[in-house]
Structure formats: structure tokens, C-alpha cells
C-alpha positions in Angstrom: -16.1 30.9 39.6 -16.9 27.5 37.6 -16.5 29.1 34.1 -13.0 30.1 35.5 -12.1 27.2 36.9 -12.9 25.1 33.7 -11.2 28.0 31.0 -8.2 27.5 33.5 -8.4 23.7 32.8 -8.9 24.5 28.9 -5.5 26.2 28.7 -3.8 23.9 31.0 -4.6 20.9 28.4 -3.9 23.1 25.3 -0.5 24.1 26.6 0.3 20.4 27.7 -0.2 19.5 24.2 1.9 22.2 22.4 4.6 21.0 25.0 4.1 17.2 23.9 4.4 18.2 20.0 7.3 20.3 21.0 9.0 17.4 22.5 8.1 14.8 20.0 10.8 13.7 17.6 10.7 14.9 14.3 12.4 12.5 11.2 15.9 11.9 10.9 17.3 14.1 14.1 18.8 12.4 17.3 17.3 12.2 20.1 19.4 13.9 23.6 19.6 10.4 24.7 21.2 9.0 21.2 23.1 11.9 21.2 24.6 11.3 24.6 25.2 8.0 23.6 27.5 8.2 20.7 24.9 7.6 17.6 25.2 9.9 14.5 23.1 10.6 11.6 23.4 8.5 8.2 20.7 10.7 6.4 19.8 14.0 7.0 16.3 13.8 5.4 17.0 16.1 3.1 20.2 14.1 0.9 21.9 10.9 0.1 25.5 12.8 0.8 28.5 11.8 -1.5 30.4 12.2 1.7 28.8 9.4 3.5 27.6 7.3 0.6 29.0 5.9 -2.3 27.9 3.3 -5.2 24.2 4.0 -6.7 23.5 7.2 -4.9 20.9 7.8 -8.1 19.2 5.2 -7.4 18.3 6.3 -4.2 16.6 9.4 -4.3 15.0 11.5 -1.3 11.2 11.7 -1.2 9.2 14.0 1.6 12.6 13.0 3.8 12.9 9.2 2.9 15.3 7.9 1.2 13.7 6.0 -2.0 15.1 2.8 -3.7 14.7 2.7 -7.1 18.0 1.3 -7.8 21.0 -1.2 -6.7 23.3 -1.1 -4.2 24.0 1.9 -1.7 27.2 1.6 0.5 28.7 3.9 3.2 32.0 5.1 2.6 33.5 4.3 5.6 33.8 0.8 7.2 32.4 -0.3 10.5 33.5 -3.2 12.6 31.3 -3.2 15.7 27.9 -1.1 15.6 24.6 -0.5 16.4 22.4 0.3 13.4 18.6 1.8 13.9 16.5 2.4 10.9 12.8 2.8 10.2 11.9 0.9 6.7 8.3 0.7 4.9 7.6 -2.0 2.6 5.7 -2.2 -0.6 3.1 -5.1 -1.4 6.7 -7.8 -2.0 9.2 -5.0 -1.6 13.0 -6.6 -1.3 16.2 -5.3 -0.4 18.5 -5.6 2.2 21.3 -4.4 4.6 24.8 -5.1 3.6 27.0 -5.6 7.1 30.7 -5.3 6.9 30.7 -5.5 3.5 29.6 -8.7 2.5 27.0 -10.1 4.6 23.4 -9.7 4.0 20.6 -9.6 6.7 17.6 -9.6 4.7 14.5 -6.9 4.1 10.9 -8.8 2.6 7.4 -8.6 2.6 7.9 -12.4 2.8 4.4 -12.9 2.9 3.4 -12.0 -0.6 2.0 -14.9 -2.6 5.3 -14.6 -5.0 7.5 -15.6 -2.5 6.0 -19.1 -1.9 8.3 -21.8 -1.1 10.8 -19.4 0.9 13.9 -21.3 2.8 13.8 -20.2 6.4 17.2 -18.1 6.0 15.5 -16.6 3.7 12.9 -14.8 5.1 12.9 -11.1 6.7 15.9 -10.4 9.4 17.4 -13.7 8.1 21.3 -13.5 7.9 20.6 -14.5 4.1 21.7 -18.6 3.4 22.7 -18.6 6.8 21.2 -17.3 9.8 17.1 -18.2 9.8 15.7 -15.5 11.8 12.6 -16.1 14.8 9.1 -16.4 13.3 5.7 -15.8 14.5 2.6 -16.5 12.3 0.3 -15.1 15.0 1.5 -11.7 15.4 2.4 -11.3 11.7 6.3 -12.5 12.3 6.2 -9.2 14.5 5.9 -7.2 10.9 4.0 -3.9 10.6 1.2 -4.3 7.5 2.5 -3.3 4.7 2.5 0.2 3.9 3.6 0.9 7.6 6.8 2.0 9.3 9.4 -0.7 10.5 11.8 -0.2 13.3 14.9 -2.3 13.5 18.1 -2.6 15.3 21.1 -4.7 13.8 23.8 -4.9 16.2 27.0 -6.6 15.2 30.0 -7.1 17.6 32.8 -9.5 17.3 31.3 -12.2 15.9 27.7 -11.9 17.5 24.7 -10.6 15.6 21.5 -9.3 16.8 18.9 -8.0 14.8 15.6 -6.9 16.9 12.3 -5.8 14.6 9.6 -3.7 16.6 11.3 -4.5 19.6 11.1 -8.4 19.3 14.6 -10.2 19.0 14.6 -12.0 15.9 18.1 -13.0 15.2 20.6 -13.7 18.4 23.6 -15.6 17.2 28.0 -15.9 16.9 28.5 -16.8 13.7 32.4 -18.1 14.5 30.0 -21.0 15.0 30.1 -21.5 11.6 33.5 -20.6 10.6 34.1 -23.7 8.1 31.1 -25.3 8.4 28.5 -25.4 5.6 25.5 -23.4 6.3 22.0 -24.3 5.8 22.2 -23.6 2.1 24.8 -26.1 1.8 27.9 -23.5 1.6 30.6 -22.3 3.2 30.2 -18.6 3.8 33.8 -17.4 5.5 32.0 -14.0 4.7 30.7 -14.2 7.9 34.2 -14.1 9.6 35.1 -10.3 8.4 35.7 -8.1 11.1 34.6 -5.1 9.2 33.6 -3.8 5.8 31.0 -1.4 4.3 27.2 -1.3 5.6 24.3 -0.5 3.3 21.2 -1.0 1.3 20.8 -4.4 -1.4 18.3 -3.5 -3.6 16.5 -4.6 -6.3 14.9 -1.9 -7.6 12.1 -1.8 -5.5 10.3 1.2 -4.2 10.9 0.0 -0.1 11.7 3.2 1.9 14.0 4.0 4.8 14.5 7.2 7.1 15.7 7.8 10.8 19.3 5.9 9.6 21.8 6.2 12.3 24.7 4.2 13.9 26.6 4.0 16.7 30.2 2.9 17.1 30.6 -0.3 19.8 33.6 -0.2 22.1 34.9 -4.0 22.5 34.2 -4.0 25.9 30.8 -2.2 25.6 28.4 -4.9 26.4 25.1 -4.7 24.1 
């Protein structure tokens, strides 16, 4: 009676983990809930598409279902005023690039902790709205960074003139920027970039090898509180 109590046991755990790694999420697929919600796919896994992308599509080419930068900038083809973007990003040892919003702001992606970029202004730094915007830092919990070589998750949400950008679940950036319209930023300039209302979103790069999957976006209604 024991042995078939515990076999019965055995093949209740082994079927409770085929059901788990059935349900798990594979790489650049929505889940039901994002689905429900309204978000769509920017990249399949499988191809940068000319229909959704536009500007150095070579120089991002698709590696084991990540996109790869090797090039300059990538653009989407349509505009977006209010959004939610999630991504997943992995740096290399200094990797730089970034995430073009409406078509002319930048929100910044570094390894800022690589000895090359000593001497860093604060809006410059990772999830910084760049020259304008520093983003929230934590030196204790590795300014709540993956280690290099790991997977990133981040959220940029843009609406009206409010911008949020979260990292690993940790709000780093929470501001309106009409609270700069016409005054200089912290670099000293005027950047009535911020104002536009909507524009192209995308990848800055610089040639280096930082990779991104699990791209998708989500249209904001104006009264759709986030």
C-alpha cells in the first residue's frame, strides 16, 4: 500500500511540473492578461519586420530570438502619443543605446558603472530622460540593475506630459515634463523636445552588441489612468 501511495505522489509532482512548464511564458508571445489588456507584439522573435520598423533594420539583426544591435538607429513606423512600453534588455560589459520616445526624446540604456564612463552627469545615467530628467539611484542594490550579462525588465510609460520609467519593478523616473517647457534643463538647454505629443519610438544605438526581446506596447486612452 506505501509503494503505491508514494508512486501516486511521484506522478502527481511530475505532472504538476509539465503543467507549470506548459504555463510558463515562452519569448516574445503575450500573455492572456496582456492580451486582454490591449498590448501587441513589436517583435516576433523570429524578425525585425519592414512593416513595423524602419531606419537601420541591418543593423539589428535577430539572434536565438533577440533582436541584436550592431548598428544605429531603429524606429517604428508608426507614431505613438500615449503608451506603455515593456521590454527585456541585456547589457554588455559598457553596452549603450537607448529608447527614442515620440520621436525625439531619449530615456537612456548604460552599463553606467563601467570604469569608462567615469565622471557621468546624473541625467546621464541609465533610465535618465538624457540632459534632462536624472533618474532614482541606488548604490546598494546596484541602482536596481541586473549584473551584466543578465536580463533587464523595463516599463516606460508616457502620457500627456508625464513619464514613468520603472526597471525590475522599482520606479526610477516619475515626472511632467511641461515643468520644463522653457526652462533650461540641467545641461543648461532648452529641450522643447520634450513638449511633442507624439512621434516615433525606438532603439539609439551605437553600435553596441546590448540585446532586447519581449518588445511590446500598449496604446493609453487619455482617461486611462496608469
Amino acid at each position: 500500500m506505501k509503494k503505491i501511495v508514494y508512486l501516486s505522489l511521484s506522478v502527481m509532482l511530475i505532472c504538476s511540473a509539465v503543467s507549470a512548464a506548459e504555463t510558463e511564458l515562452l519569448p516574445n508571445t503575450l500573455s492572456p492578461k496582456e492580451i486582454s489588456e490591449g498590448f501587441q507584439l513589436l517583435f516576433d522573435g523570429k524578425t525585425v519586420s519592414s512593416e513595423i520598423w524602419k531606419d537601420d533594420i541591418k543593423g539589428y539583426p535577430v539572434e536565438n530570438g533577440e533582436i541584436l544591435c550592431r548598428g544605429n538607429n531603429l524606429k517604428t513606423i508608426k507614431k505613438y502619443a500615449d503608451f506603455e512600453l515593456r521590454f527585456e534588455f541585456k547589457l554588455p560589459p559598457g553596452g549603450n543605446n537607448g529608447v527614442l520616445v515620440r520621436g525625439a526624446t531619449e530615456i537612456q540604456i548604460l552599463d553606467h558603472f563601467h570604469p569608462k564612463y567615469k565622471g557621468l552627469q546624473p541625467y546621464q545615467f541609465h533610465g535618465s530622460i538624457y540632459y534632462s530628467v536624472p533618474a532614482k539611484r541606488s548604490p546598494e542594490k546596484n541602482d536596481f540593475h541586473k549584473p551584466v550579462g543578465q536580463w533587464n525588465y523595463e516599463q516606460i510609460i508616457v502620457q500627456g506630459t508625464k513619464y514613468k520609467v520603472i526597471l525590475n519593478g522599482e520606479t526610477i523616473v516619475d515626472t511632467d515634463v511641461a515643468e520644463l517647457k522653457g526652462k533650461k534643463s540641467p545641461d543648461g538647454k532648452v529641450h522643447n523636445e520634450l513638449q511633442r505629443l507624439d512621434g516615433e519610438i525606438g532603439f539609439l544605438g551605437h553600435g553596441d552588441p546590448v540585446r532586447f526581446r519581449n518588445i511590446r506596447i500598449k496604446e493609453l486612452k487619455k482617461d486611462e489612468q496608469k
